[in-house]
C-alpha positions in Angstrom: 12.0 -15.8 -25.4 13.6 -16.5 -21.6 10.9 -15.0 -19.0 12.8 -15.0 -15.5 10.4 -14.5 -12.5 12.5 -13.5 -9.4 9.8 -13.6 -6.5 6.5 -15.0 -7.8 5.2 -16.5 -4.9 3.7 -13.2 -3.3 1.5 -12.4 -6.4 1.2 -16.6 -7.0 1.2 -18.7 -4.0 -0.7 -21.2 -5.7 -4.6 -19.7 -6.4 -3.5 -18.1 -9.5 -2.4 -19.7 -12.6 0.5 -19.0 -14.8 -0.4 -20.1 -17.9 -0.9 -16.4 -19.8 2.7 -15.9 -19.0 4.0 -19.5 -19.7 2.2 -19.3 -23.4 4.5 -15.7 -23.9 8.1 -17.8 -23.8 10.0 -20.2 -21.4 9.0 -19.0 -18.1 11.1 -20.0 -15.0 9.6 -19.1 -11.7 11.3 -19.0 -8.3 9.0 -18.1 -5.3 11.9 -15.9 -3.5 15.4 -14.3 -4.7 18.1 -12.9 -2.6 19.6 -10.0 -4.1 23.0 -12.0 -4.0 21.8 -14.4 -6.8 19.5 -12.0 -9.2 22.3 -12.3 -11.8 22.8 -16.1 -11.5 18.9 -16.4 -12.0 18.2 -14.7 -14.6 21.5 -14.4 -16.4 20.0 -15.8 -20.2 16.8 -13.7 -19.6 15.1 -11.7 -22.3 12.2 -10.8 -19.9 12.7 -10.3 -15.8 9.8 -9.7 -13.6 10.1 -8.5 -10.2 8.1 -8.1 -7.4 10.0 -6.8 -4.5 13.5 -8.0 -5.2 15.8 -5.1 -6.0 17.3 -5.2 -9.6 20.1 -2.7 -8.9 22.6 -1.0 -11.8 25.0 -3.8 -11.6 22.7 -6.6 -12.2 21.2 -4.6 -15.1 25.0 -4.5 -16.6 25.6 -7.6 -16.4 22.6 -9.5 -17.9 23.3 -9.1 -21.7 20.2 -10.7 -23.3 17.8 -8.6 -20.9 15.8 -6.7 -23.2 12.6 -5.8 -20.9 11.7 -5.5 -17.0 8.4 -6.1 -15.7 7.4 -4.9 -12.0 4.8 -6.9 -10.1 3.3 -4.0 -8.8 3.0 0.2 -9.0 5.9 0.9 -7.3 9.1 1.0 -9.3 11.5 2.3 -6.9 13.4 -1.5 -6.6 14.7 -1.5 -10.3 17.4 0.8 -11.4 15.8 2.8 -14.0 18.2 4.7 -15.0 20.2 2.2 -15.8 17.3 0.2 -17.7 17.2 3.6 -19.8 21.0 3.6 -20.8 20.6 -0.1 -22.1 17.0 1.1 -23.9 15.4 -1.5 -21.3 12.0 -0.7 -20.9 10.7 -1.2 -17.3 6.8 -1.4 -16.7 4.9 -1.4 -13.7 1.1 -2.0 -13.2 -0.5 1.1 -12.1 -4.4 0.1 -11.3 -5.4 -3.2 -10.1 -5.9 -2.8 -6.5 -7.9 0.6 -6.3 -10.9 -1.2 -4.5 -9.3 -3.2 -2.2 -7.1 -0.5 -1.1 -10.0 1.7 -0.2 -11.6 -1.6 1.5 -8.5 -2.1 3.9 -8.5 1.7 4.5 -12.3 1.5 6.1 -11.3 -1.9 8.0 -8.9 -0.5 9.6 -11.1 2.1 10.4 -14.0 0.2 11.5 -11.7 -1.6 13.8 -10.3 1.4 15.2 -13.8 2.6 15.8 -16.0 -0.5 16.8 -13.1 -2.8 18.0 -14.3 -6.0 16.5 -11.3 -8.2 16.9 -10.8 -7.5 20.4 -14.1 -7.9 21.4 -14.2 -11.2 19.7 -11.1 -12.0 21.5 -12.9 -10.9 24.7 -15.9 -13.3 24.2 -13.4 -16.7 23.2 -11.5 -16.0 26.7 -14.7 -16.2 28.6 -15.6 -12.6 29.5 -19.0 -12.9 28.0 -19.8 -15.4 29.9 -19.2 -14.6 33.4 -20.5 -10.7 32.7 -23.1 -9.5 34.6 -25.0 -7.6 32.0 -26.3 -8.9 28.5 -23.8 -7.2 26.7 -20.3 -5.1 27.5 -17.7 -3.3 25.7 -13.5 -2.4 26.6 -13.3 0.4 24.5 -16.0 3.4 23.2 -17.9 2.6 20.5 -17.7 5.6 18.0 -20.0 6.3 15.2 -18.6 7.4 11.7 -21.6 9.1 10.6 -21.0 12.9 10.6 -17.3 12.5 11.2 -14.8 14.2 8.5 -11.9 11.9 6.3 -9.4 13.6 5.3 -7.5 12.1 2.6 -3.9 13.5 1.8 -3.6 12.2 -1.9 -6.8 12.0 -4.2 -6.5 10.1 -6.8 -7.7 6.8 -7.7 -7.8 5.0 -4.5 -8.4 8.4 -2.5 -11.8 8.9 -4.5 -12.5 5.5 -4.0 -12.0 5.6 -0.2 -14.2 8.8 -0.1 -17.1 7.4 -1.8 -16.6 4.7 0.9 -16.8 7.1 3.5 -19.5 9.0 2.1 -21.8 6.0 1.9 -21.1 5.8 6.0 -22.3 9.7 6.0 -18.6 10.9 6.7 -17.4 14.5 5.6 -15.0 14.0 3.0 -11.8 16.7 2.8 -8.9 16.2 0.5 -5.4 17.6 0.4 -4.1 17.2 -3.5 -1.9 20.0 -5.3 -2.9 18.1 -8.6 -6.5 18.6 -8.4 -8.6 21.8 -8.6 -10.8 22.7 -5.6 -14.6 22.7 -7.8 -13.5 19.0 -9.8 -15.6 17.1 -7.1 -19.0 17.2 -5.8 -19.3 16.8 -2.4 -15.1 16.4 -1.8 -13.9 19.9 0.1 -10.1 20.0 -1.4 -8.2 21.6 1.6 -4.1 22.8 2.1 -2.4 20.4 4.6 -2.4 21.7 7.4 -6.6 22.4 7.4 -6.8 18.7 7.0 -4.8 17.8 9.4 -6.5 20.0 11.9 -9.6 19.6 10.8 -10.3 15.4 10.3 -11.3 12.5 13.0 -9.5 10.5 10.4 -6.5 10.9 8.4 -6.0 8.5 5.6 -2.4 8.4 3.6 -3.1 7.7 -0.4 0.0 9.5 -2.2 3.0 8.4 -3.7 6.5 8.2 -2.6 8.6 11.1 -3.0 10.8 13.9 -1.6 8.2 16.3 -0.7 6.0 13.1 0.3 8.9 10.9 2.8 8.0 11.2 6.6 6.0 13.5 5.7 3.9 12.9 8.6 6.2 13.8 11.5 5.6 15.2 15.1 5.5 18.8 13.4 2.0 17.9 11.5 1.0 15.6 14.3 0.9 18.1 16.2 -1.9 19.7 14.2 -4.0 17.1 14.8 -6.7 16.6 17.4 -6.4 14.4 20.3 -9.1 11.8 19.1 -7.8 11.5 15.4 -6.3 8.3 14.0 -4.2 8.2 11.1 -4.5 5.4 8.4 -1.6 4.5 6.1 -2.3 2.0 3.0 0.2 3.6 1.0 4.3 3.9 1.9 5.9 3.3 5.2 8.0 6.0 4.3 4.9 8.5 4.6 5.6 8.1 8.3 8.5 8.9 10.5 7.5 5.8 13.0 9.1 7.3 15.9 7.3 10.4 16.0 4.1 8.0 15.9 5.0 5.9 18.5 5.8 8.6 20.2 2.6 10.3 20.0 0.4 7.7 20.2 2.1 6.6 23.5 1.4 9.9 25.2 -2.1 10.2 24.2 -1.2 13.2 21.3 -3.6 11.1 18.8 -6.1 8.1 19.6 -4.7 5.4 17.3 -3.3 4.4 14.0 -3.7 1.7 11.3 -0.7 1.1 9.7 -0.9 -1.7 6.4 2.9 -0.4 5.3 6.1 0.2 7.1 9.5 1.6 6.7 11.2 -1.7 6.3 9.0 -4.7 5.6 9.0 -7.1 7.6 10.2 -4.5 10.1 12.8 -5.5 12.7 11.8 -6.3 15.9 13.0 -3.1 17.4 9.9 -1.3 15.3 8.7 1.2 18.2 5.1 0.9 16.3 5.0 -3.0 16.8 4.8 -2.1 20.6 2.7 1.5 20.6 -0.6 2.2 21.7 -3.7 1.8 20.0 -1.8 0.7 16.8 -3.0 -1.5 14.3 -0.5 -3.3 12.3 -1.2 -5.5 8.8 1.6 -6.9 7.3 0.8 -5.2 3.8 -2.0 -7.2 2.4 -4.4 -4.0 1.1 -3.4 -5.0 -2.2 -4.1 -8.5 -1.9 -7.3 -9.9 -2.4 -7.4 -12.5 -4.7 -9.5 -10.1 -7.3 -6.6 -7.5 -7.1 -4.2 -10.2 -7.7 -6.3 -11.2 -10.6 -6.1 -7.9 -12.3 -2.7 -7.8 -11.8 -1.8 -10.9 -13.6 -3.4 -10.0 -16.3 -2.0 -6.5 -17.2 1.5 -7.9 -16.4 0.8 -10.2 -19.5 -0.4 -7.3 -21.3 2.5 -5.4 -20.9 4.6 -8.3 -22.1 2.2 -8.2 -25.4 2.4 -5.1 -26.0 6.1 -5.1 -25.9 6.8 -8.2 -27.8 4.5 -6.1 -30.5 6.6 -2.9 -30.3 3.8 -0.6 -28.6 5.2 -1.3 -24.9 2.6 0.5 -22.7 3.0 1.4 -18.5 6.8 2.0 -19.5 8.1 4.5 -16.2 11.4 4.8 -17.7 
């Protein structure tokens, strides 16, 4: 059994092992693939496992021995399923392995939004703490969490997890989610969009990518929001149209952002969020602590288990 491995090095740079997977078939690994050379690659692949690089139609035509696709990660939209389906290739993803640390990067970015750790820190290595006058000082306004309201558009695993978070910092927890009933949670006040958005000091983006969902937050629902909220997006780019952001943020409409995902990653240069106001940008790293990465290694061999014994489970085509 050929195992093909087109972009290992973002799940793998060297902390994990491969040794599950290499005791499944012979396993080839390249840390990157460009599109252009997906076919070359894998060409006498049973098994291909992508992270990020597309597997489009064509590719999936022309690899005859490919019998199964694996995705590094939840999202699916890089591999052409429908395509995978005419050929009865089943494509798996891994839905749950970084629920925790999603929620954690969610209140980081929050706590630096709100307490401004970094730049202080930054304040105190250029001197500034040592020529001030007083015993201590701040740049920006210290804000407490306690008795604020999270909203949280998109409840399901990593939303509840980010709202017991916020709970345990005595935040009010709102939740916009057609899928869930408005008595299923103690505590959790499920609320229509636009309450939320009107409603919440902090707006946090946990839902999937779809047609309803892309750029969904626009200048139209910013708009709604007060002047001293921040929105917090650990989920797609696409959630976001980045102009209107910028755009806001630069004008004072809201008081800051934390963005871990953008439209195009890594975003061109000509980004108008790398330059906005009181934005905080990670280069998409909520998913990757090396306990998330952990998890995720080990249901990717699963999967390949479960196929190679006819009960293929996490199948999204």
């Amino acid at each position: 059994m050929k195992i093909v491995i087109l972009d290992g090095y973002t799940l793998n740079p060297g902390d994990l092992s491969w040794a599950e997977l290499e005791e499944l078939g012979d396993c080839q690994i390249f840390n990157r693939t460009p599109p252009a050379l997906v076919v070359q690659r894998a060409i006498d692949a049973d098994i291909l496992l992508t992270n990020k690089t597309p597997v489009s139609r064509r590719a999936i035509l022309q690899l005859r021995n490919l019998k199964y696709i694996g995705i590094l990660a939840t999202g699916y939209n890089i591999v052409d399923v429908e395509a995978a389906r005419e050929k009865n290739i089943p494509v798996t993803n891994v839905p749950t392995y970084g629920t925790h640390s999603v929620a954690q990067m969610t209140m980081a970015l929050i706590l630096e939004l709100t307490q401004h750790a970094g730049l202080h820190t930054d304040m105190v290595r250029k001197g500034h703490w040592s020529i001030s006058k007083d015993w201590c000082f701040w740049q920006q306004p210290l804000i407490e969490l306690d008795g604020l309201t999270l909203g949280i558009i998109g409840y399901g695993r990593i939303g509840q997890a980010t709202g017991r978070v916020a709970t345990a910092f005595g935040m009010n927890v709102i939740a916009r989610d057609p899928l869930i009933p408005s008595a299923k949670y103690e505590g959790v006040r499920i609320v229509d969009l636009n309450t939320l958005l009107s409603e919440s000091d902090f707006i946090c983006l946990h839902c999937p990518l779809t047609p309803e969902t892309d750029q969904m937050i626009n200048s139209e629902k910013i708009s709604l929001m007060k002047k001293s909220a921040s929105l917090i997006n650990t989920s797609r780019g696409q959630l976001v149209n980045e102009h209107d952001l910028a755009k806001a943020l630069n004008e004072g409409r809201i008081a800051g952002a934390g963005l871990d995902v953008l439209r195009v990653e890594p975003p061109p240069p000509d980004n108008p969020l790398l330059n906005a106001k009181n934005c905080l940008i990670t280069p998409h790293i909520a998913w990757a602590t090396k306990a998330a990465r952990i998890r995720l290694m080990k249901v990717v061999v699963e999967n390949i288990k479960a196929f190679l014994n006819d009960k293929p489970q996490n199948v999204v085509n």
